[in-house]
C-alpha positions as a Python dict, from the first residue, in 0.01 Angstrom:
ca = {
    (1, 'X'): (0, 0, 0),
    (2, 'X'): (365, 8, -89),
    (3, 'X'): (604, 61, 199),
    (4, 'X'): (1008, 134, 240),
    (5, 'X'): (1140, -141, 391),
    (6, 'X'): (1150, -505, 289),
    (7, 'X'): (1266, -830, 510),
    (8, 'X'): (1635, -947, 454),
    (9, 'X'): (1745, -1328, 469),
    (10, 'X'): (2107, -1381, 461),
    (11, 'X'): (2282, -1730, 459),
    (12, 'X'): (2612, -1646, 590),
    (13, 'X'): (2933, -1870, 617),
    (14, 'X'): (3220, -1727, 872),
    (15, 'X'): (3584, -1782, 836),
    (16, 'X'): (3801, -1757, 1165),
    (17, 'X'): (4159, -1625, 948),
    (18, 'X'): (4341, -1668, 1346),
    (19, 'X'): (4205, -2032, 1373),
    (20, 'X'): (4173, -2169, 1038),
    (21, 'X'): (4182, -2536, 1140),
    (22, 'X'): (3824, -2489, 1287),
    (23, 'X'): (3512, -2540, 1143),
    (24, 'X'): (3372, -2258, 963),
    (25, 'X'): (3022, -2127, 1123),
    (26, 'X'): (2749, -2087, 878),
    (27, 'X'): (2380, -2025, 926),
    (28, 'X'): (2100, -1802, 832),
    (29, 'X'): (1959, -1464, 1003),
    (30, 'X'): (1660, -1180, 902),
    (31, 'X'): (1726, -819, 881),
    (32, 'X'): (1556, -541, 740),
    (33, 'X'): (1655, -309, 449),
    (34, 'X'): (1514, 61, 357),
    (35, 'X'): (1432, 150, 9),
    (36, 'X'): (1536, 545, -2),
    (37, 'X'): (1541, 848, -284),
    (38, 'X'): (1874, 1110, -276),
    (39, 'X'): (1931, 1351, -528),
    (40, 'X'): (1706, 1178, -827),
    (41, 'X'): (1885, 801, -754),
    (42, 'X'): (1719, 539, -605),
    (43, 'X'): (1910, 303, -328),
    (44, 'X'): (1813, -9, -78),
    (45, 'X'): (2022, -25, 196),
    (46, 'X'): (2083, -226, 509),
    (47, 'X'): (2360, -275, 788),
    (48, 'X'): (2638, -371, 707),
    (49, 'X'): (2605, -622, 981),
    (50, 'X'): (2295, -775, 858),
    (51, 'X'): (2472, -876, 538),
    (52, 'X'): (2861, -971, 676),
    (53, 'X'): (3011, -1277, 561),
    (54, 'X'): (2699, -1307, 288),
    (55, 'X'): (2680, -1671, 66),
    (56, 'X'): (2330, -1585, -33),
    (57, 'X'): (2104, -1278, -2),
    (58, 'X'): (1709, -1243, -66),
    (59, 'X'): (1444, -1033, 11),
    (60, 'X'): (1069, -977, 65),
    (61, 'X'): (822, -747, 54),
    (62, 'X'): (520, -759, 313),
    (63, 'X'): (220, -932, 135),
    (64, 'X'): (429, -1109, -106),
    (65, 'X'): (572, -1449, -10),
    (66, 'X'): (755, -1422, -305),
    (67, 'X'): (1205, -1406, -270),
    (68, 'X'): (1396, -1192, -455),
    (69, 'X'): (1745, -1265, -505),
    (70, 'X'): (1953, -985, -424),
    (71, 'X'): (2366, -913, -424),
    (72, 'X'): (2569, -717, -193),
    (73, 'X'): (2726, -404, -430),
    (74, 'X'): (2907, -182, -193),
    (75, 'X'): (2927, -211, 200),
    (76, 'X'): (3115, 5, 445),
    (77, 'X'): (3231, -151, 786),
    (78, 'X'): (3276, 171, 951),
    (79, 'X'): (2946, 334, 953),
    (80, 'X'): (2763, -18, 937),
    (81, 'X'): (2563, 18, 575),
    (82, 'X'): (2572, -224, 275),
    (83, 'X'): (2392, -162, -89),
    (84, 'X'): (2161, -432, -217),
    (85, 'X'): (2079, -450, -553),
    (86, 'X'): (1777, -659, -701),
    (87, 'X'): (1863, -947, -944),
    (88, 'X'): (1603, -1098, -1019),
    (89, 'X'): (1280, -975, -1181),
    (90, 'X'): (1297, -628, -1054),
    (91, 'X'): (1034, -477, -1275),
    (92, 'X'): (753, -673, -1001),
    (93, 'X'): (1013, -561, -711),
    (94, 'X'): (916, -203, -793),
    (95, 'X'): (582, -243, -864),
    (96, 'X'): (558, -352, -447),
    (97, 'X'): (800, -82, -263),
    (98, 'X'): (838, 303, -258),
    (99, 'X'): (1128, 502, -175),
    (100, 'X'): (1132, 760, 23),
    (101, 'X'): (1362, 1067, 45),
    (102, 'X'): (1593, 1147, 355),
    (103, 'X'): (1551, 1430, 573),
    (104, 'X'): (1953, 1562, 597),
    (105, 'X'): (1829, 1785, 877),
    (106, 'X'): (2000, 1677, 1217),
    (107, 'X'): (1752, 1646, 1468),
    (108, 'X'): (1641, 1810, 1760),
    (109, 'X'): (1600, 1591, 2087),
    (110, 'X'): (1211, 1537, 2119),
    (111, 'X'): (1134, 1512, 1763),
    (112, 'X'): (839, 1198, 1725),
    (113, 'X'): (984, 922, 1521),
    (114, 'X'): (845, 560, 1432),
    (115, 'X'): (1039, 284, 1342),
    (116, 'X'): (972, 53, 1024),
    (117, 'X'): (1087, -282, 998),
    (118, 'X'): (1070, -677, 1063),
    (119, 'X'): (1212, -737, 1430),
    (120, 'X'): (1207, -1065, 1583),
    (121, 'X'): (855, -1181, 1789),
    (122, 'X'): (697, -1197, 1441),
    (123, 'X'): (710, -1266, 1097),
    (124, 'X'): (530, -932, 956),
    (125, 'X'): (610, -556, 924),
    (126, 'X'): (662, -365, 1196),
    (127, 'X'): (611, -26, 1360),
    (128, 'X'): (755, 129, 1663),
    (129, 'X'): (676, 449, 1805),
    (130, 'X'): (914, 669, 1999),
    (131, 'X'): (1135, 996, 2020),
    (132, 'X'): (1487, 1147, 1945),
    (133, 'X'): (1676, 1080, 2286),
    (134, 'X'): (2029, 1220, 2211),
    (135, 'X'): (2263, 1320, 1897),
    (136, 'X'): (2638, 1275, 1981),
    (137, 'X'): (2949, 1147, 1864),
    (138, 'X'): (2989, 777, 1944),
    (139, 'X'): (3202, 463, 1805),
    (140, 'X'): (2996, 273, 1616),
    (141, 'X'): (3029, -113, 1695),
    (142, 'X'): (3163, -284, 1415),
    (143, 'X'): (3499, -116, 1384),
    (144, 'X'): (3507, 156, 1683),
    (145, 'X'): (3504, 475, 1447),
    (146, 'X'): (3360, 756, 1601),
    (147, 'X'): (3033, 921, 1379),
    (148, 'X'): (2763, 1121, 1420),
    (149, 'X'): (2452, 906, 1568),
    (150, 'X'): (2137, 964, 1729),
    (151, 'X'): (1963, 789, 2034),
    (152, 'X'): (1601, 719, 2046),
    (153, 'X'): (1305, 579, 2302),
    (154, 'X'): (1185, 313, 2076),
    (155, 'X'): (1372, -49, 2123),
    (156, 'X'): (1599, -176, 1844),
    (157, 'X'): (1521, -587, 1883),
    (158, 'X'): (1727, -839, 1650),
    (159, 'X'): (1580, -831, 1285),
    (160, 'X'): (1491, -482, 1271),
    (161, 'X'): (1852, -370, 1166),
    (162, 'X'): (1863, -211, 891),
    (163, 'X'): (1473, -44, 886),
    (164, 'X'): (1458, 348, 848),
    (165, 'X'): (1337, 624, 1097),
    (166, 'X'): (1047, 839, 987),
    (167, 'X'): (1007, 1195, 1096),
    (168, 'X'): (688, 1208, 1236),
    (169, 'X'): (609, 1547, 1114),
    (170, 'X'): (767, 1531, 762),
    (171, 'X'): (720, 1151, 670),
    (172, 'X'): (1074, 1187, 576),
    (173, 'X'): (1400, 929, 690),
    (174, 'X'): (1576, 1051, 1001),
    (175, 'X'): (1810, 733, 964),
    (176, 'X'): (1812, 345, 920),
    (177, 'X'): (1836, 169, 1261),
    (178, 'X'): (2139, 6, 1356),
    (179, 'X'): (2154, -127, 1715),
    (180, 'X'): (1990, -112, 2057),
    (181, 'X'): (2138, -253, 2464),
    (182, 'X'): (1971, -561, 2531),
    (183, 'X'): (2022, -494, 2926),
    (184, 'X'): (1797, -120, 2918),
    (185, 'X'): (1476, -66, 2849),
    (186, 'X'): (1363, 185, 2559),
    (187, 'X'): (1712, 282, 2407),
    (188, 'X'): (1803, 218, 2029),
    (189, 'X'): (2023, 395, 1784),
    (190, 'X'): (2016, 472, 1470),
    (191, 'X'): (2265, 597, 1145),
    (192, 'X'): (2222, 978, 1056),
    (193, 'X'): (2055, 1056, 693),
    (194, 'X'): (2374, 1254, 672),
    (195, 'X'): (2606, 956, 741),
    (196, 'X'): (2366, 764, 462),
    (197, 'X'): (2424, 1027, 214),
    (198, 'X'): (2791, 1001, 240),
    (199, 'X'): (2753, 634, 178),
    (200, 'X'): (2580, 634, -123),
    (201, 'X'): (2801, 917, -284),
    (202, 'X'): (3114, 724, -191),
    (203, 'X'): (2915, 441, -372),
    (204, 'X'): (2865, 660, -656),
    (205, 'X'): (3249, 733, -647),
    (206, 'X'): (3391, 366, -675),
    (207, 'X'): (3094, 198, -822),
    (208, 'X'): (3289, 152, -1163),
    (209, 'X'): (3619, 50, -1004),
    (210, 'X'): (3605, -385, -953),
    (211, 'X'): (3786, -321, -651),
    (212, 'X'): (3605, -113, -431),
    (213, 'X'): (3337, -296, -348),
    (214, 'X'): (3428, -230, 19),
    (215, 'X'): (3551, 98, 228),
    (216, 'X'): (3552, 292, 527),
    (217, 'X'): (3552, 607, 675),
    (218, 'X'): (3897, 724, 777),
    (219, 'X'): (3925, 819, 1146),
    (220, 'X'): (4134, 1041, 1342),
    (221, 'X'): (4217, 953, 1681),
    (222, 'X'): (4343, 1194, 1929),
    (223, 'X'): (4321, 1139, 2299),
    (224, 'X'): (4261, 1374, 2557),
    (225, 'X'): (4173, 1558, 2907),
    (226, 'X'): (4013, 1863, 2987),
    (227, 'X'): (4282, 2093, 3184),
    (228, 'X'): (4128, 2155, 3536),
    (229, 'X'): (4381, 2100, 3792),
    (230, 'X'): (4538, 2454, 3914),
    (231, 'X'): (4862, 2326, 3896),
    (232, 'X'): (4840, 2161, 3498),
    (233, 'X'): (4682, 2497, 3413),
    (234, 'X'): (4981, 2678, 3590),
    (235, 'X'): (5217, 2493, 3423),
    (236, 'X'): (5106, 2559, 3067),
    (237, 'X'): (5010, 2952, 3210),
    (238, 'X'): (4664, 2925, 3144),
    (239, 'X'): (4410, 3198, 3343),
    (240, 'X'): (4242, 3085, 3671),
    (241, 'X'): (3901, 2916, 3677),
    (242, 'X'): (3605, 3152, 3709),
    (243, 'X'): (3304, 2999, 3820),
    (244, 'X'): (3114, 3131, 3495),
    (245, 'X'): (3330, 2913, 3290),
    (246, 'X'): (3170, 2600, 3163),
    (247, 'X'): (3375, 2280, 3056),
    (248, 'X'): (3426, 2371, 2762),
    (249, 'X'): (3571, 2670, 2785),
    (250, 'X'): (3855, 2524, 3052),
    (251, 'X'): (4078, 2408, 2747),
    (252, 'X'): (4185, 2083, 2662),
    (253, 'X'): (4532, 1876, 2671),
    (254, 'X'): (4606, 1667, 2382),
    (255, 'X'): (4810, 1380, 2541),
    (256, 'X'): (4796, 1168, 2219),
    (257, 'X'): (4714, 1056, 1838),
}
């Protein structure tokens, strides 16, 4: 039976640009990648993690022991997703996978999800079951920008980055999975469908310009502190405190951007 995710293998080869008289690092490391359907157009997609400072990329498909060679066509630091595209005899790639669509819906807390992909303690497909914990705002790890993500029960272990979230109920993609905390138990997190389809239409954007192969997500910082203290609130003449106001109707201070 065809499934949505397939098993990444990246040779990698890091440069240190603040102490280029050392020995570049290379090695080799597994991910996962999701095969999904938006609007008509067909994608596979990983982290952009998984993929990050690439000299080689293949991929399998469960049951096959077969390679396929695969390049890196678009990756965005910021929200953590890379496009693979298929280079070598993609007509038996297809025949293998299936692509499934994304559900854009953000979801509610609760929701059943299982996870799909090809984490380490194994060498085969994988599924984890588990729920949606918590959707907030949070700074993703590889460059700090804050984005919509969602927190779920079911454990994000090394080699699963990159595999997709199904809705339970729908059988549709609540998001590709992008990192867990090694030090708690039953806590992962995973990249919005709607942060995914903003990838792919940037994609669709730059595709035919040679030099965005790369981009981010611009980010707006602004610091600040919610206005509590009688006296701060007197000094900008703001109303007293009732004790049926929550937090976030006290009012906040920018202090700065």
């Amino acid at each position: 039976m065809p499934i949505s995710v397939v098993k990444v293998f990246t040779t990698y080869k890091e440069i240190s640009y603040n102490e280029t008289w050392r020995k570049n690092v290379s090695g080799k490391k597994t991910g996962t990648a999701s095969l999904i359907i938006n609007d008509g157009k067909r994608f596979i997609v990983t982290n952009e993690h998984v993929i990050r400072s690439h000299t080689a990329v293949h991929v399998t498909v469960e049951g096959s022991s077969k390679k396929f060679p695969a390049n890196v066509i678009f990756a965005n630091a910021s929200c953590d997703l890379a496009l693979l595209e298929i280079t070598g005899e993609f007509e038996i790639f297809e025949k293998l996978v299936e692509y499934s669509p994304l559900d854009l819906d953000i979801p509610k807390r609760g929701i059943k999800l299982s996870t799909h992909g090809f984490p380490s303690g194994g060498q085969g497909y994988c599924v984890t079951e588990g729920s949606v914990s918590r959707v907030e705002s949070a700074p993703y790890i590889t460059l700090g920008i804050d984005l919509l993500r969602i927190q779920i029960s079911a454990p994000i272990n090394p080699g699963s980055s990159g595999g997709i979230a199904v809705n339970e109920n729908d059988g549709k993609i609540l998001g590709i999975t992008s990192s867990g905390i090694s030090s708690a138990q039953n806590i992962g997190y995973i990249i919005p469908s709607l942060i995914i389809e903003k990838f792919v239409n940037q994609y669709l954007r730059f595709k035919n310009n040679p030099f965005r192969s790369r981009a981010t997500f611009p980010g707006f910082n602004v610091y600040t502190q919610p206005i509590q203290q009688k006296s701060l609130r007197n000094h900008y003449k703001l109303d007293k405190i009732s004790d049926q106001e929550s937090a976030e109707e006290l009012g906040l201070l920018i202090t700065e951007i």
